[in-house]
C-alpha positions as CSV (number, residue, x, y, z in Angstrom):
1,X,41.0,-64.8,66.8
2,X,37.5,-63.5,66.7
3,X,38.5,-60.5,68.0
4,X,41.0,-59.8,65.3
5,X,38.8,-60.6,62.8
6,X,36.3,-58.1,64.2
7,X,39.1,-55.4,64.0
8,X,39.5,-56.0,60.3
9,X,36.3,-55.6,59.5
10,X,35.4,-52.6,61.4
11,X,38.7,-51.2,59.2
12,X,37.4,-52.1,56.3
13,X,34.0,-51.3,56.7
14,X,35.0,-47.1,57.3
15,X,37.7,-47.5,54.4
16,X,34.7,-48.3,52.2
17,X,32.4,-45.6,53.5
18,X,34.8,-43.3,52.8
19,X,35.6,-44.6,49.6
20,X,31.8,-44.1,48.8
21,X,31.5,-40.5,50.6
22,X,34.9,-39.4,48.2
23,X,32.7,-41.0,44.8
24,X,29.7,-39.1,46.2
25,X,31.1,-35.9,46.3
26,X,33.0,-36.6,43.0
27,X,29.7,-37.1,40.8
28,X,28.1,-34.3,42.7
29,X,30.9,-31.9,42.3
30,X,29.8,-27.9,41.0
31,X,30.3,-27.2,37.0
32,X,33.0,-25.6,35.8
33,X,32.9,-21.8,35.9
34,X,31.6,-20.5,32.5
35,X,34.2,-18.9,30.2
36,X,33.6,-15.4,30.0
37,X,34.0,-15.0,26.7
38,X,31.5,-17.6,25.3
39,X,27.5,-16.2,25.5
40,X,24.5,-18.1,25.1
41,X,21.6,-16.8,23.8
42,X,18.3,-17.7,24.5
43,X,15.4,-17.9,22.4
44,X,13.3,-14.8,22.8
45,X,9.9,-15.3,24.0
46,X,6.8,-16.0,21.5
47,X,5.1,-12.9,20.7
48,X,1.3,-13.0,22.4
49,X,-1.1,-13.7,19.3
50,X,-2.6,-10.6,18.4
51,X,-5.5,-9.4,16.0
52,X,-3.8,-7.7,13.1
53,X,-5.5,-4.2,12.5
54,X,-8.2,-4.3,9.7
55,X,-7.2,-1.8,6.7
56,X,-9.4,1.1,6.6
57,X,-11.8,1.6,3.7
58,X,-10.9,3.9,0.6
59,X,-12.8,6.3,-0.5
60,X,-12.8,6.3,-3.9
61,X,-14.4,9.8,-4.8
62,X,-12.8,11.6,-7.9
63,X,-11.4,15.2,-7.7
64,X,-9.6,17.4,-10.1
65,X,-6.4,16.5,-7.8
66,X,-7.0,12.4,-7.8
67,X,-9.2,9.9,-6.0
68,X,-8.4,7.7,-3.2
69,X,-4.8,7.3,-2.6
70,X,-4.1,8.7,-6.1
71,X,-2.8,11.9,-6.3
72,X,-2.2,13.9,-8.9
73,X,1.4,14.5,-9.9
74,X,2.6,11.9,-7.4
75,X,5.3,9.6,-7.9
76,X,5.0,5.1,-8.1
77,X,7.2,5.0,-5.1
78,X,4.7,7.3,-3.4
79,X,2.2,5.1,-4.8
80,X,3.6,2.2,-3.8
81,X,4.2,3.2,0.2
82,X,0.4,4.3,0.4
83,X,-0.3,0.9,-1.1
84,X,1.7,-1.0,0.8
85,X,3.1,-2.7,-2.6
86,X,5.7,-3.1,-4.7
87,X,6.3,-0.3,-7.0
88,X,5.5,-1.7,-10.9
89,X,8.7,-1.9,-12.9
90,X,10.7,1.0,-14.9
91,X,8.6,1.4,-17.8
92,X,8.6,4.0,-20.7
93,X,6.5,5.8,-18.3
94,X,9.7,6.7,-16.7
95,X,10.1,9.1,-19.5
96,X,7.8,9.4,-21.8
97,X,3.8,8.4,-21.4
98,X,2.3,5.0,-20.3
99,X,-0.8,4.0,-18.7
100,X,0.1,1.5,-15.8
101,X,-2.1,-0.9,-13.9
102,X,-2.3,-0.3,-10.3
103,X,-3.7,-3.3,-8.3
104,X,-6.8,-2.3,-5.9
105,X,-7.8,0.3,-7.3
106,X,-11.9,0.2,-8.6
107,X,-12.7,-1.5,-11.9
108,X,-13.1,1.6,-14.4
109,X,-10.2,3.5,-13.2
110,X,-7.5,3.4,-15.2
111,X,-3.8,5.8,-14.3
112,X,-1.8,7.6,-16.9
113,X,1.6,8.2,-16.4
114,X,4.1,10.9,-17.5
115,X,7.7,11.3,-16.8
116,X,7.3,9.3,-13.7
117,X,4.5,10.8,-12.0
118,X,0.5,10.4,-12.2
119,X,-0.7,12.6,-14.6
120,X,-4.2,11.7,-15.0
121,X,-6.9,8.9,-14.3
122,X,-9.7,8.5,-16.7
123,X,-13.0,6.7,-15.5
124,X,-15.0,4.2,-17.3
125,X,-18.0,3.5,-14.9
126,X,-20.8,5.1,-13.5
127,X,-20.3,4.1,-9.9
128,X,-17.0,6.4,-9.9
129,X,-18.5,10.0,-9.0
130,X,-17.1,13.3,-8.3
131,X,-17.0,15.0,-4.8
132,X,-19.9,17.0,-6.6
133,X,-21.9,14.1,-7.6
134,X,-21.4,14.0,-11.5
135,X,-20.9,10.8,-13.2
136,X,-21.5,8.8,-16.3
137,X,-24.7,8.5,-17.7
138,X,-25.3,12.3,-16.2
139,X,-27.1,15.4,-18.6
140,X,-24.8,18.3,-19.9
141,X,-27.5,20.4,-17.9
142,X,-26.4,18.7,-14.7
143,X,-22.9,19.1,-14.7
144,X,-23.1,22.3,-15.9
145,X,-25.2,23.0,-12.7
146,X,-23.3,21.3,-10.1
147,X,-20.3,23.2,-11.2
148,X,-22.4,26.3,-12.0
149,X,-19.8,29.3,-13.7
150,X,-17.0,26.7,-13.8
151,X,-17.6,25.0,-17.2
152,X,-16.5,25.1,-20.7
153,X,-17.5,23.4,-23.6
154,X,-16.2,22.1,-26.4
155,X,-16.9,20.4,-29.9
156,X,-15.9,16.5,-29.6
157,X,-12.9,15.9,-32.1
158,X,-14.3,12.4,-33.3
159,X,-18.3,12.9,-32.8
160,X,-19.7,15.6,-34.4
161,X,-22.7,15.9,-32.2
162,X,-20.6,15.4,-28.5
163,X,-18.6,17.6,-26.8
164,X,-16.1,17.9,-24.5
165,X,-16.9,19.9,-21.0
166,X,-14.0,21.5,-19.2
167,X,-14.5,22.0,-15.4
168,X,-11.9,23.9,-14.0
169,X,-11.3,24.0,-10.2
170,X,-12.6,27.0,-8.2
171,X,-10.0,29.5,-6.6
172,X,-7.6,29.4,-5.4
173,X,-6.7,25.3,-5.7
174,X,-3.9,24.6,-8.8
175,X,-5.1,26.2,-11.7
176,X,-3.6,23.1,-13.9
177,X,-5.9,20.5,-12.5
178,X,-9.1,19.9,-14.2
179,X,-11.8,17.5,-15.0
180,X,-13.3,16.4,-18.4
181,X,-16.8,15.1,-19.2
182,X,-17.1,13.8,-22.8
183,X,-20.6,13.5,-23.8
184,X,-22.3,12.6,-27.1
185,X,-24.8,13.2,-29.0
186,X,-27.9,12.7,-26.3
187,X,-25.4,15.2,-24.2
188,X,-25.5,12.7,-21.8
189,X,-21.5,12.0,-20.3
190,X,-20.4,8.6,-21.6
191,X,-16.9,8.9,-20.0
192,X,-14.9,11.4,-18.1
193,X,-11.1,12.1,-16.4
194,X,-8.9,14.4,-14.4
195,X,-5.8,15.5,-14.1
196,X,-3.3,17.5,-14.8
197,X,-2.8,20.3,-18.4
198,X,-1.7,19.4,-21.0
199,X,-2.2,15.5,-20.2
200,X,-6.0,16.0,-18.9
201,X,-6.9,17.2,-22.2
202,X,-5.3,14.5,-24.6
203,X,-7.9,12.9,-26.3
204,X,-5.7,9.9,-28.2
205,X,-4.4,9.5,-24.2
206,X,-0.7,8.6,-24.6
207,X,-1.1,7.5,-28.5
């Protein structure tokens, strides 16, 4: 009797370990193999934090063909690509004449604008010079000297005792560009701008 009983619990014992060694191997089975036609993408790495390059400086000094990124004749889009900005909306520059504001460019610098492209830029302050030095607030006798066989003058059209000095570029650069000094009457220049003929010579601007 004690016998038997041993027998049927040796038998029941291994039935149970392999019960437990079949549920083992069942919870610990391999995945399924992935369908081919399903992709997973990962999330790509974070970029390493880098420094972003500083913007290099401007140099604002005026020519008879523009100053800084401005260039005479030049288009918005143009404008806006050296910029790194958004081109200003259609205007009636886009046909006809308008004077546009151009963000970061130097206080006293204003842009004209004829049948789309950069005609002209006047200046308004003496910290603006020339590639030759010449600014507001300089003598007639000055300019006249730092662009020595280059310059014509002529009577102002609203002050009788100004005049209007005419620089024209030296050979053989574009023959239309010029600068104008408007002086009054200590003949000191109380204004000037370049550009391109006819606009450069406008005196009521785009009026």
């Amino acid at each position: 009797m004690t016998r038997a009983l041993c027998v049927v619990a040796i038998a029941l014992a291994s039935s149970g370990c392999r019960a437990a060694e079949k549920s083992h191997v069942d919870t610990t089975a391999a995945p399924p193999a992935p369908n081919p036609d399903t992709v997973t993408l990962a999330p790509p790495p974070a970029p390493a934090s880098a420094p972003l390059p500083r913007p290099a400086k401007i140099s604002w000094t005026v020519t008879d063909s523009g100053a800084g990124v401005l260039r005479i004749g030049m288009t918005r889009d143009q404008l806006a690509l050296d910029l790194h900005a958004t081109p200003p909306k259609h205007t009636r520059a886009d046909s006809g004449c308008a004077y546009l504001a151009v963000a970061g460019i130097p206080p006293g610098m204003r842009t004209m604008w004829v049948a789309a492209t950069l005609a002209r830029i006047d200046i308004g302050a003496a910290s603006l010079a020339t590639d030759r030095g010449a600014k507001i607030g300089d003598k007639q006798a000055k300019i006249e000297s730092l662009y020595r066989g280059r310059v014509s003058a002529m009577p102002a059209k609203y002050d009788p005792h100004g005049k209007y000095l005419v620089v024209r570029p030296a050979p053989p650069a574009d023959t239309t560009g010029r600068i104008v000094f408007e002086t009054d009457s200590s003949t000191r220049v109380t204004r000037y701008r370049v550009g391109r003929e006819p606009e450069v010579e406008w005196v009521e601007g785009c009026s």
